[in-house]
C-alpha positions in Angstrom: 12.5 221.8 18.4 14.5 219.8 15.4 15.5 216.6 17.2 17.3 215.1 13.7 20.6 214.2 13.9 23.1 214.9 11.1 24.6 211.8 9.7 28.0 211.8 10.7 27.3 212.6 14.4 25.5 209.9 15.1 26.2 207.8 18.1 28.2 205.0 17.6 26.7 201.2 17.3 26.7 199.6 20.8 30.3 197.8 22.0 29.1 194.2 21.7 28.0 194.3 18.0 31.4 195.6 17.0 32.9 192.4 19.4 30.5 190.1 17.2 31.3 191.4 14.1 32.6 188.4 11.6 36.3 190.2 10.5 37.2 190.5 14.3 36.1 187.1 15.1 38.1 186.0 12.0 40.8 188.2 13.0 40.8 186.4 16.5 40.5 182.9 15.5 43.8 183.7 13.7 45.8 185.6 15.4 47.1 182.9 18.3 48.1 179.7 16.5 49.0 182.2 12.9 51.3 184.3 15.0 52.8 181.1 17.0 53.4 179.3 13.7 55.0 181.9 12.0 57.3 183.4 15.0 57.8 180.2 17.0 56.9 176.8 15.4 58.1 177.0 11.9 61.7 178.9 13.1 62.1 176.6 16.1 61.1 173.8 13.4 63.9 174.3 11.5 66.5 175.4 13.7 66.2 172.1 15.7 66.8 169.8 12.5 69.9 167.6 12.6 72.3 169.1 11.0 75.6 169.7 10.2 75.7 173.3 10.3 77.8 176.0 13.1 75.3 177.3 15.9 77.1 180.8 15.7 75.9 184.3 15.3 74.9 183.9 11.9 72.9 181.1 13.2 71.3 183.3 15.6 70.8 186.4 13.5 68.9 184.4 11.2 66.7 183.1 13.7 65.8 186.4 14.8 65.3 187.6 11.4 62.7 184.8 11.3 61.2 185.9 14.9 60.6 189.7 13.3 59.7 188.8 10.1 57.0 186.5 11.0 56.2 188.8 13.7 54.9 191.8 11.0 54.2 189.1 8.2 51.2 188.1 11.0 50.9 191.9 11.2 49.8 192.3 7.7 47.8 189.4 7.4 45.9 190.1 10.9 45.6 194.1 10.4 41.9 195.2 8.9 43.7 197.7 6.3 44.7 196.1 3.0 48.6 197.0 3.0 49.8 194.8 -0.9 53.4 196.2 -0.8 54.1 196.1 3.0 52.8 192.5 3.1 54.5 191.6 -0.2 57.8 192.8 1.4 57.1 191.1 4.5 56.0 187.5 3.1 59.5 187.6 0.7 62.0 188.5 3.9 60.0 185.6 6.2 60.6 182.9 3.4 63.8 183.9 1.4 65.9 186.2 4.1 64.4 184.2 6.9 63.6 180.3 6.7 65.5 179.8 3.8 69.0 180.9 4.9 68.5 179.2 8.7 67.7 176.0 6.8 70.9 176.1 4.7 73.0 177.1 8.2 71.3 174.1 9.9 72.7 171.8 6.6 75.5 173.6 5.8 74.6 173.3 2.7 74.0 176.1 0.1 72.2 176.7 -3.5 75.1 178.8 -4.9 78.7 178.5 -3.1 79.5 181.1 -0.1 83.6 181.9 -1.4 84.0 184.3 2.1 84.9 183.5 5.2 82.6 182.6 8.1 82.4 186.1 9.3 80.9 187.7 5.9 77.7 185.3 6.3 77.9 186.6 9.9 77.7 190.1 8.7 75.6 189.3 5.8 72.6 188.3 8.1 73.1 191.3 10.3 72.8 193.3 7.4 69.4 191.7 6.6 68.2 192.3 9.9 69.3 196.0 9.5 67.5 196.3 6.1 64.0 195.2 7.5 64.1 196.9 10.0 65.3 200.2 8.4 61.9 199.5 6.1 60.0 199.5 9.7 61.1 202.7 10.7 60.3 203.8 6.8 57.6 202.7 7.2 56.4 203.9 10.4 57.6 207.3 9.4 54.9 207.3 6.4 52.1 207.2 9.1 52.8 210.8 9.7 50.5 212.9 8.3 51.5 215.8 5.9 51.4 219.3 6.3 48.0 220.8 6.2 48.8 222.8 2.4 49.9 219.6 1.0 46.5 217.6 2.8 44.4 220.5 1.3 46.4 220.6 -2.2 46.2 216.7 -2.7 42.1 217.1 -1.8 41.2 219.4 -4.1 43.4 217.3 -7.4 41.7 214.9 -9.4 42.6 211.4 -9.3 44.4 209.7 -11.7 42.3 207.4 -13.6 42.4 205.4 -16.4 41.4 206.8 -20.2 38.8 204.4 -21.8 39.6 204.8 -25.5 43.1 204.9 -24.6 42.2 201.1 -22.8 40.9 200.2 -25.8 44.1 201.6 -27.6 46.3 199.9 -25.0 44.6 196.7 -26.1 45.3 196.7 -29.6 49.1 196.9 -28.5 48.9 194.3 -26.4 47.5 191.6 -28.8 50.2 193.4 -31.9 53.1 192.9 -29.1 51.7 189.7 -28.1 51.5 188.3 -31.8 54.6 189.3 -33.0 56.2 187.2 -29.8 54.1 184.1 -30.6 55.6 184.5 -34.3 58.7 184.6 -33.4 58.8 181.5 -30.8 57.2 179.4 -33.6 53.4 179.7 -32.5 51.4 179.6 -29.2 52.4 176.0 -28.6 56.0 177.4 -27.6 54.8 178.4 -24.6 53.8 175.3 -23.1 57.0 174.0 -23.2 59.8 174.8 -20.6 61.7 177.8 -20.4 65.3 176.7 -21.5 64.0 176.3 -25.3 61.9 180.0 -25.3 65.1 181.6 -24.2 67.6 180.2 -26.8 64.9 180.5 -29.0 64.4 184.5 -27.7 68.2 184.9 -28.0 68.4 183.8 -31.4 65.4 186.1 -32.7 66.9 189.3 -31.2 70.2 188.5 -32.6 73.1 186.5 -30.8 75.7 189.1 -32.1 74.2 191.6 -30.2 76.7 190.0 -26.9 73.5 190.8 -24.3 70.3 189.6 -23.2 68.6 193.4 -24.4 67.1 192.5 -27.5 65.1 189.7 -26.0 63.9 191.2 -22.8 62.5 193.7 -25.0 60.8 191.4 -27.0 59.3 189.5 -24.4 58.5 192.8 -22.2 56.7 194.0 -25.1 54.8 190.5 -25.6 53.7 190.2 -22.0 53.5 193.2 -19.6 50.5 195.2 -22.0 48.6 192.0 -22.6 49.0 191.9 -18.3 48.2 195.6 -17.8 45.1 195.3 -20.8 43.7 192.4 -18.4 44.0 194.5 -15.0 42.4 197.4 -15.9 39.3 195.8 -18.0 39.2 193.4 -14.9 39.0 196.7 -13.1 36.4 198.5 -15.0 34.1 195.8 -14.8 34.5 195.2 -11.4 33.5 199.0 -10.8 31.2 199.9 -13.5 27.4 198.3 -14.3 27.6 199.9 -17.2 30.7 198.7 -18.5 29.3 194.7 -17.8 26.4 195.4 -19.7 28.2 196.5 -22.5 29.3 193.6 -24.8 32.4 195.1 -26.1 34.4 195.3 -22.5 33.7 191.7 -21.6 34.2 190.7 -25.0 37.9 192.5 -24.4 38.3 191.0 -21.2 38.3 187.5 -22.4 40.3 188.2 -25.1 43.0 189.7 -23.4 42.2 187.0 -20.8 43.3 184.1 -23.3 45.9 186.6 -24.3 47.8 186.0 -21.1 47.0 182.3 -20.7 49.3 182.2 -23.5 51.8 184.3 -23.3 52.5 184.5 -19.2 51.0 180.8 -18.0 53.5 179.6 -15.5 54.6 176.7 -17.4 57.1 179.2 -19.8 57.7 182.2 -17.5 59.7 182.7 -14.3 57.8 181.4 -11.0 58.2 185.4 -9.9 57.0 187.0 -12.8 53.9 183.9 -12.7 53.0 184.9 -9.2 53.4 188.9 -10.1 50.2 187.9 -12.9 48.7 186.1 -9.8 48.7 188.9 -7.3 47.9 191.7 -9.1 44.8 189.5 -10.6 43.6 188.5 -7.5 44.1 192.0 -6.0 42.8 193.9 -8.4 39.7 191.5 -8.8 39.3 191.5 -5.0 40.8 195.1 -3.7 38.3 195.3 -0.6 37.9 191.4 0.5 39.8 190.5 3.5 39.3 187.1 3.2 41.5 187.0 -0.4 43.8 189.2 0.9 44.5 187.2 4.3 44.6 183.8 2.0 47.2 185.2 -0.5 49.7 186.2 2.1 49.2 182.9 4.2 49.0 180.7 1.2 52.4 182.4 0.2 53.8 181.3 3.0 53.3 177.5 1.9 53.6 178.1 -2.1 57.0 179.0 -1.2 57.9 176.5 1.0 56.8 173.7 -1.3 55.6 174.9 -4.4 58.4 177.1 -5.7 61.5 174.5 -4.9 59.5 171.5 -6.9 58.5 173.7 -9.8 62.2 173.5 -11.5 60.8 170.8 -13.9 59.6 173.5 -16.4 62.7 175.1 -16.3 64.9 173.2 -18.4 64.9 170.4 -20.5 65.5 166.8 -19.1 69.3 166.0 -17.7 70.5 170.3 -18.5 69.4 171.4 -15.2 72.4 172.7 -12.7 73.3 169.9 -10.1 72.0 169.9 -6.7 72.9 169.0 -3.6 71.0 166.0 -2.0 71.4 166.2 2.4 68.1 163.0 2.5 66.8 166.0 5.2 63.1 167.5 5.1 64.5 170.7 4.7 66.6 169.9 1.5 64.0 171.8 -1.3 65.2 175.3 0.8 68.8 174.7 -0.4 67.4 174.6 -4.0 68.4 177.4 -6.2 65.4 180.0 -5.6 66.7 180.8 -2.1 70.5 182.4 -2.8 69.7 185.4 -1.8 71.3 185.3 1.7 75.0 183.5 0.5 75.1 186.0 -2.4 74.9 188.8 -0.2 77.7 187.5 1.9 79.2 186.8 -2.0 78.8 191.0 -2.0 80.4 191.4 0.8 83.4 189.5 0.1 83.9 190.9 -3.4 83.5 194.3 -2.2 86.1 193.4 0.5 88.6 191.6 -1.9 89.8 195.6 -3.4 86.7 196.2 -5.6 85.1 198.4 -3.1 82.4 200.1 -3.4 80.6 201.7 -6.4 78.8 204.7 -4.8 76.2 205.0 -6.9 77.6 204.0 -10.5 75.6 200.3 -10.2 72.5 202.3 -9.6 72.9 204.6 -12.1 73.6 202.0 -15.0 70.2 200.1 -13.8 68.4 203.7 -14.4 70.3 204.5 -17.2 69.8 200.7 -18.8 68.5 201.6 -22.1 71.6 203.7 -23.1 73.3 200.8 -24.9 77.3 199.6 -24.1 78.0 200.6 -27.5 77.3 204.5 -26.4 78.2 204.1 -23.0 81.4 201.6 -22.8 81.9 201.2 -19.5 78.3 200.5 -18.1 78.2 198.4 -15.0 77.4 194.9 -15.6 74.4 193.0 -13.6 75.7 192.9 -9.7 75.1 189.1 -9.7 77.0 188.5 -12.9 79.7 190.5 -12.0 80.1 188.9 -8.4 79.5 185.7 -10.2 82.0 186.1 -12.8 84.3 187.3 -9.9 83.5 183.5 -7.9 84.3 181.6 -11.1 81.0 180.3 -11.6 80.1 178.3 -14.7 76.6 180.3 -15.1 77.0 183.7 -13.6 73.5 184.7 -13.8 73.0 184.5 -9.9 70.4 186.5 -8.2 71.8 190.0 -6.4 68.8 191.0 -3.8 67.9 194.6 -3.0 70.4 194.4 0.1 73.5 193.2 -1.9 72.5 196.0 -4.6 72.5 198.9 -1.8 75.3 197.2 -0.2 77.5 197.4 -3.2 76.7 201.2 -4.1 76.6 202.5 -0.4 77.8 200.4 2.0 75.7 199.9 5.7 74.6 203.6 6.2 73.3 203.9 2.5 71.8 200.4 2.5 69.9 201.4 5.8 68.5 204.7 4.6 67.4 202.8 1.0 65.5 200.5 3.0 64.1 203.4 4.9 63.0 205.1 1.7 61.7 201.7 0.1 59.5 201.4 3.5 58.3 204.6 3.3 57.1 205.1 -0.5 55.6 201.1 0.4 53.6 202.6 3.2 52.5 205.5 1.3 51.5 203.6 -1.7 49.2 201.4 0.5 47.5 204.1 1.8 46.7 205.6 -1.2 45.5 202.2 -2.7 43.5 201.9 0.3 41.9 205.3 -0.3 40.8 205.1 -3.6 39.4 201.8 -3.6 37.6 202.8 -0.8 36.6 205.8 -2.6 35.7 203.6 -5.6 33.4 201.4 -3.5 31.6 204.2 -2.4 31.0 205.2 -5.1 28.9 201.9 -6.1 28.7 200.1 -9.1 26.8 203.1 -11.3 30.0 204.3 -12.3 31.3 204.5 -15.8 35.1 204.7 -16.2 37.5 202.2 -15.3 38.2 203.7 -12.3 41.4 204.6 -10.6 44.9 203.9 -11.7 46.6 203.3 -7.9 43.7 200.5 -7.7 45.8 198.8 -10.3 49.5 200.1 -10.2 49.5 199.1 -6.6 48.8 195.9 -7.1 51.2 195.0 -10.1 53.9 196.4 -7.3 53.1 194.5 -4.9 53.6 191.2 -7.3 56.6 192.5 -8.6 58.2 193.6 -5.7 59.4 189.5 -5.3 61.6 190.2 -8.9 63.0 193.3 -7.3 63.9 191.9 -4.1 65.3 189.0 -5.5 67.5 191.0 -7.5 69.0 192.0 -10.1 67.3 195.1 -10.4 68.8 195.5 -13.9 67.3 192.7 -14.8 63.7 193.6 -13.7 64.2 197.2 -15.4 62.9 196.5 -19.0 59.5 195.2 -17.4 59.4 198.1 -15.2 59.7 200.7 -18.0 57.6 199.1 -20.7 54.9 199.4 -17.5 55.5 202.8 -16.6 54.7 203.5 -20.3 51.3 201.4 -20.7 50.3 203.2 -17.6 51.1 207.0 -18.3 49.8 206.4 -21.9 46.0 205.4 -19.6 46.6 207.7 -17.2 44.1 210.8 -17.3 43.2 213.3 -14.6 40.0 214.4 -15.9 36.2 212.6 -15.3 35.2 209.8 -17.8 31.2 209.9 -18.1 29.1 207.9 -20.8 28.1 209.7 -23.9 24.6 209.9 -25.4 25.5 207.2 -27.8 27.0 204.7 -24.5 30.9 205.7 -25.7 33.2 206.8 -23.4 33.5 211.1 -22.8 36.5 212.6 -21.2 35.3 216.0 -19.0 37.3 218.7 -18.6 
C-alpha cells in the first residue's frame, strides 16, 4: 500500500508550536499597551490639557475620530498581512484628522484661521469621521472575492514586471533629468540649502512670465521622481535576483542612482511629504516581507509626526521670512504649527461652499485630471481648491493645503464625498492584496531569479508614501509627480518573462 502523503495535505504542525511562534508572540507583546496608547492614552492625553478651547461636539467628534483611527492604525500594525496603503491611510487620519485637530480645539488655537462659524468645524469633523469610515466599508467590500471567470482570467495573465534594458534606459533619464535640474539651481550644493531659495530659484528658471507654478513642477518632477523610480526598482532587482548582485553593472547602477537621490530628494531641500514618500517606498521595497520594518515604520510614524515634522520648519525658509506662529507656552503647541490645517481648511470648504459658491460637481476634479491642458487653451480652468478658498479668506499666502475630504466635499457634497472615500478604500485594499501576492510569489520563487521582478512590488509602495501628499491635498498639486510616474512605470512595464541570455544580458520571452 503507498502510505506517502502528497504535500499539501499534510497534517498541520501541532497547536503549541504555532502559539510559540516569534510574530505571534511579537504580535502579543504589542497589541495591549500599542492599542491602549493609541485609542486611550495619547487621545485622553490631549483632550485633558488645559485649555482654552469649547468642549462641544466638534470636541467630541474629534475624539472619536482619534478612538477609530487609532483603533485600525493598531489594526495594521498588529495584522500578519503587509497592508502599505491601508496603513498609510490610517497613520495620516490618526495624526493629522485626529490628534492634531483635538489639540488645536483644546487651545483654541489654529495654524491657518477658521473664517466659519462654530457649527462648520462641527460639521467639518463629522465629515472626517464619515470619510474614514466610508474607506472602512471600501475597504471591507474589497475582501470579497471576484467572480470565478475573472479569478480564472487573472490566473492564467502574466504579471507585470519590469523590462531590464528599459531599467537601464529609465536610468539614463534619470541622471539627464537630474543634471539638467542641478544646472539650473546653480550645482548640487543648492540642494543643501533650504527650500525658500530652490523655489524662487525654480520659478525664475521656468520663466516668471509664465503667471503659474507649471514650468517648475515640471522641472523638478522630471529631476526627481526617475532618479526615485531608477533607485526602487534596481533596489528591487537585487533584492530578488543572485544573478543580478553578481553582476557588477546593477550594483554599480544602484549606487549611482543612489547618490543620485541623495542629491536631488535629501530632506534638507524637499517637502517633509515628498522626503518621507523616498523613505517608505525605500524601506518597503527593500523590506517587502519583514514584519518587523513594517510594524516599525507605521509606529515610528506615529512619533516622526508628532515631533519630528512640527520642528523640521527650519529648512524651509531662510532666517526671519517664515510665516508667524502662534506661541500658547502648552506641550501641545508644535500640533498648531502649519503641517496640521487640514481639519480648519475643510471647515474653510465648507464655509466657502456655503457663502453662494456652491458646489462644483465635478469641474475641480476634472481640471486636476485634465492639468496639463494649459489656461492659455482652456481659460477658465479651476484654480487649486486651497488657493481659491484661500484667496476667498484673504490670506496673504494662499497656498493652503485642501485634503482629499475638502476636495470631494467641494465637487460632491456629503453623499459624493462618502462614496469617494468608499472607492479610495476599496482600490487601497485591493492594491495591498495584490502587493501581498506578488511579493509572496517573488519570495517563492527564491533568489535564482533574473529579472527585476514585479512592478506592484514597487508601485505599491511609492503609493503608499505618496498617499500623505494626496491626502494632504491639493491634489492638483501632487498631479505633475503622479503623471511623470505613471510614465517611468508604463515605459518598464512588460508582461512577458525576462530570462538571462547566453552572454549574462537580459532576454525578453514571448
Amino acid at each position: 500500500m503507498n502510505t506517502s502523503i502528497h504535500p499539501d495535505t499534510r497534517a498541520p504542525a501541532p497547536h503549541h508550536l504555532h502559539a510559540t511562534a516569534p510574530r505571534a508572540v511579537l504580535s502579543r507583546a504589542l497589541a495591549i499597551p500599542l492599542v491602549a496608547a493609541l485609542v486611550a492614552v495619547l487621545p485622553v492625553t490631549v483632550a485633558t490639557q488645559p485649555g482654552p478651547g469649547p468642549h462641544d461636539a466638534a470636541y467630541w467628534l474629534q475624539l472619536a475620530t482619534c478612538a477609530y483611527s487609532g483603533t485600525r492604525l493598531s489594526a495594521m500594525v498588529l495584522t500578519a498581512r503587509r497592508r502599505l496603503i491601508q496603513g498609510a491611510f490610517w497613520l495620516f487620519c490618526y495624526i493629522a484628522m485626529g490628534i492634531a485637530p483635538l489639540a488645536q480645539t483644546v487651545l483654541d488655537s489654529t495654524p491657518t484661521p477658521v473664517v466659519g462659524p462654530r457649527s462648520d468645524t462641527v460639521l467639518a469633523s463629522a465629515l472626517v469621521l464619515a470619510g474614514i469610515v466610508a474607506f472602512d466599508v471600501g475597504a471591507l467590500l474589497a475582501r470579497h472575492r471576484p467572480p470565478l471567470r475573472s479569478r480564472m482570467h487573472e490566473r492564467n495573465r502574466r504579471p507585470a514586471t519590469v523590462h531590464p534594458r528599459r531599467l537601464y534606459v529609465l536610468c539614463v533619464l534619470a541622471a539627464v533629468g537630474s543634471g539638467v535640474l542641478m544646472a539650473q539651481l546653480g550645482g548640487p550644493g543648492v540642494f543643501f540649502s533650504n527650500r525658500q531659495e530652490i523655489s524662487e530659484t525654480l520659478a525664475g528658471a521656468a520663466g516668471a512670465e509664465a503667471g503659474s507654478q507649471a514650468g517648475s513642477a515640471f522641472l523638478r518632477g522630471f529631476g526627481t521622481v526617475p532618479a526615485l523610480l531608477a533607485l526602487l526598482f534596481l533596489t528591487r532587482w537585487l533584492v530578488v535576483s543572485r544573478a543580478a548582485r553578481r553582476r557588477p553593472l546593477v550594483p554599480v547602477l544602484w549606487l549611482a542612482m543612489l547618490g543620485l537621490n541623495v542629491v536631488v530628494n535629501n530632506p534638507v531641500s524637499n517637502p517633509r511629504y515628498w522626503f518621507l514618500t523616498v523613505l517608505f517606498s525605500l524601506l518597503f521595497t527593500a523590506f517587502p516581507r519583514s514584519p518587523v520594518m513594517y510594524r516599525a515604520a507605521l509606529a515610528t510614524g506615529v512619533a516622526v509626526a508628532l515631533v519630528v515634522f512640527p520642528f523640521a520648519d527650519r529648512f524651509r525658509y531662510e532666517e526671519g521670512a517664515d510665516r508667524p506662529r502662534q506661541s500658547t507656552g502648552s506641550l501641545l503647541e508644535p500640533l498648531t504649527m502649519k503641517d496640521y490645517d487640514q481639519t480648519g481648511m475643510l471647515a474653510n470648504t465648507v464655509t466657502f461652499v456655503g457663502s453662494g459658491e456652491g458646489h462644483s460637481y465635478g469641474r475641480q476634479l476634472t481640471g486636476t485630471a485634465l492639468f496639463f491642458v494649459p489656461r492659455t487653451v482652456w481659460t477658465g480652468k479651476p484654480h487649486d481648491p486651497g488657493t481659491r478658498v484661500g484667496e476667498w479668506m484673504g490670506m496673504p499666502y494662499p497656498n493652503l493645503s485642501s485634503p482629499l475630504w475638502a476636495e470631494l466635499w467641494l465637487d460632491f457634497g456629503p453623499l459624493g464625498m462618502a462614496l469617494g472615500f468608499a472607492a479610495v478604500g476599496y482600490g487601497a485594499a485591493r492594491a495591498d492584496r495584490r502587493y501581498a501576492r506578488r511579493t509572496a510569489e517573488e519570495s517563492r520563487a527564491g533568489p535564482g531569479r533574473w529579472g527585476p521582478g514585479s512592478v506592484a512590488a514597487v508601485a505599491v509602495p511609492l503609493v503608499a508614501g505618496y498617499s500623505f501628499i494626496l491626502l494632504r491635498g491639493s491634489l492638483l498639486q501632487g498631479m505633475g509627480r503622479v503623471a511623470i510616474a505613471v510614465l517611468c512605470v508604463s515605459f518598464v512595464t512588460t508582461f512577458r518573462r525576462t530570462s538571462p541570455s547566453p552572454q549574462g544580458l537580459p532576454r525578453v520571452e514571448r
